[in-house]
C-alpha positions as CSV (number, residue, x, y, z in Angstrom):
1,X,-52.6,70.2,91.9
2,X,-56.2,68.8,91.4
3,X,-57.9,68.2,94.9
4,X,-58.7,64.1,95.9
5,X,-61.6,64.7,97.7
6,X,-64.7,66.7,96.9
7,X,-67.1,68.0,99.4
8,X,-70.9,66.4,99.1
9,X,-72.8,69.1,97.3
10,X,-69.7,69.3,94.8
11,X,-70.2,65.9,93.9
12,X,-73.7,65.7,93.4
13,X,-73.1,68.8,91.1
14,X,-71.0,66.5,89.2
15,X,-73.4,63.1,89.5
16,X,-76.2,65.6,88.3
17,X,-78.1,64.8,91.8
18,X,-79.6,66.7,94.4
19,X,-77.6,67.5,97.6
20,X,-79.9,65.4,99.5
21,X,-80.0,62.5,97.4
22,X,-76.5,62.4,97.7
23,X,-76.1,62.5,101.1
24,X,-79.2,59.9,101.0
25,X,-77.1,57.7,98.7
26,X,-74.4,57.9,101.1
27,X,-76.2,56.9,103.9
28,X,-78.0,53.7,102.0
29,X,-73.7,52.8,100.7
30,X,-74.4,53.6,97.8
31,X,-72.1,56.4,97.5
32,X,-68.4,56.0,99.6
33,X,-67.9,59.1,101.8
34,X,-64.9,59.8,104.5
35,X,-65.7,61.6,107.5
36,X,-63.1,63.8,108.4
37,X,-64.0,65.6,111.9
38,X,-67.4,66.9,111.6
39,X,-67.2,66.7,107.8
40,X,-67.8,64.4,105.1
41,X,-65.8,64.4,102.0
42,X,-66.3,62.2,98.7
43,X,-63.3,60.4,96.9
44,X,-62.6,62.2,93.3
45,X,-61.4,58.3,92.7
46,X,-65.5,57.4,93.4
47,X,-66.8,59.9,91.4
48,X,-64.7,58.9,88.4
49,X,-65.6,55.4,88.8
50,X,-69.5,56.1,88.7
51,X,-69.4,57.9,85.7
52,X,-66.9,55.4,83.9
53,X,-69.7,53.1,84.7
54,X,-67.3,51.0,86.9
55,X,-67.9,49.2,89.9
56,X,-67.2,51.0,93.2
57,X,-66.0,49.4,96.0
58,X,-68.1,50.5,99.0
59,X,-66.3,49.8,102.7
60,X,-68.5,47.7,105.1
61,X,-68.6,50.6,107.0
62,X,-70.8,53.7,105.9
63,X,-69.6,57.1,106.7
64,X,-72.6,57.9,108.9
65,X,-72.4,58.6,112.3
């Protein structure tokens, strides 16, 4: 079974961008992140979507804290 989430540096790995420009693109909305506990975790759903080249629904609220 294929996991739903992703950690951050797994998915800029994926996006082809740096750790911190991921975690700066979630903090601008630009990239949808869940905070579970202490940890933030991106949808395998969003990644998909960006690559496809479809739009991404981003939540009014950011996953910063």
């Amino acid at each position: 079974m294929e996991r739903s989430t992703m950690t951050v540096e797994e998915a800029a790995a994926v996006l082809g961008i740096s750790r911190s420009t991921a975690y700066e693109c979630i903090r601008r909305g630009e990239l949808r992140a869940v905070r579970l506990g202490q940890r933030l975790v991106v949808p395998r759903l969003v990644v998909d979507q960006l690559l496809a080249g479809e739009p991404v629904a981003l939540s009014p609220s950011r996953a910063e804290s």
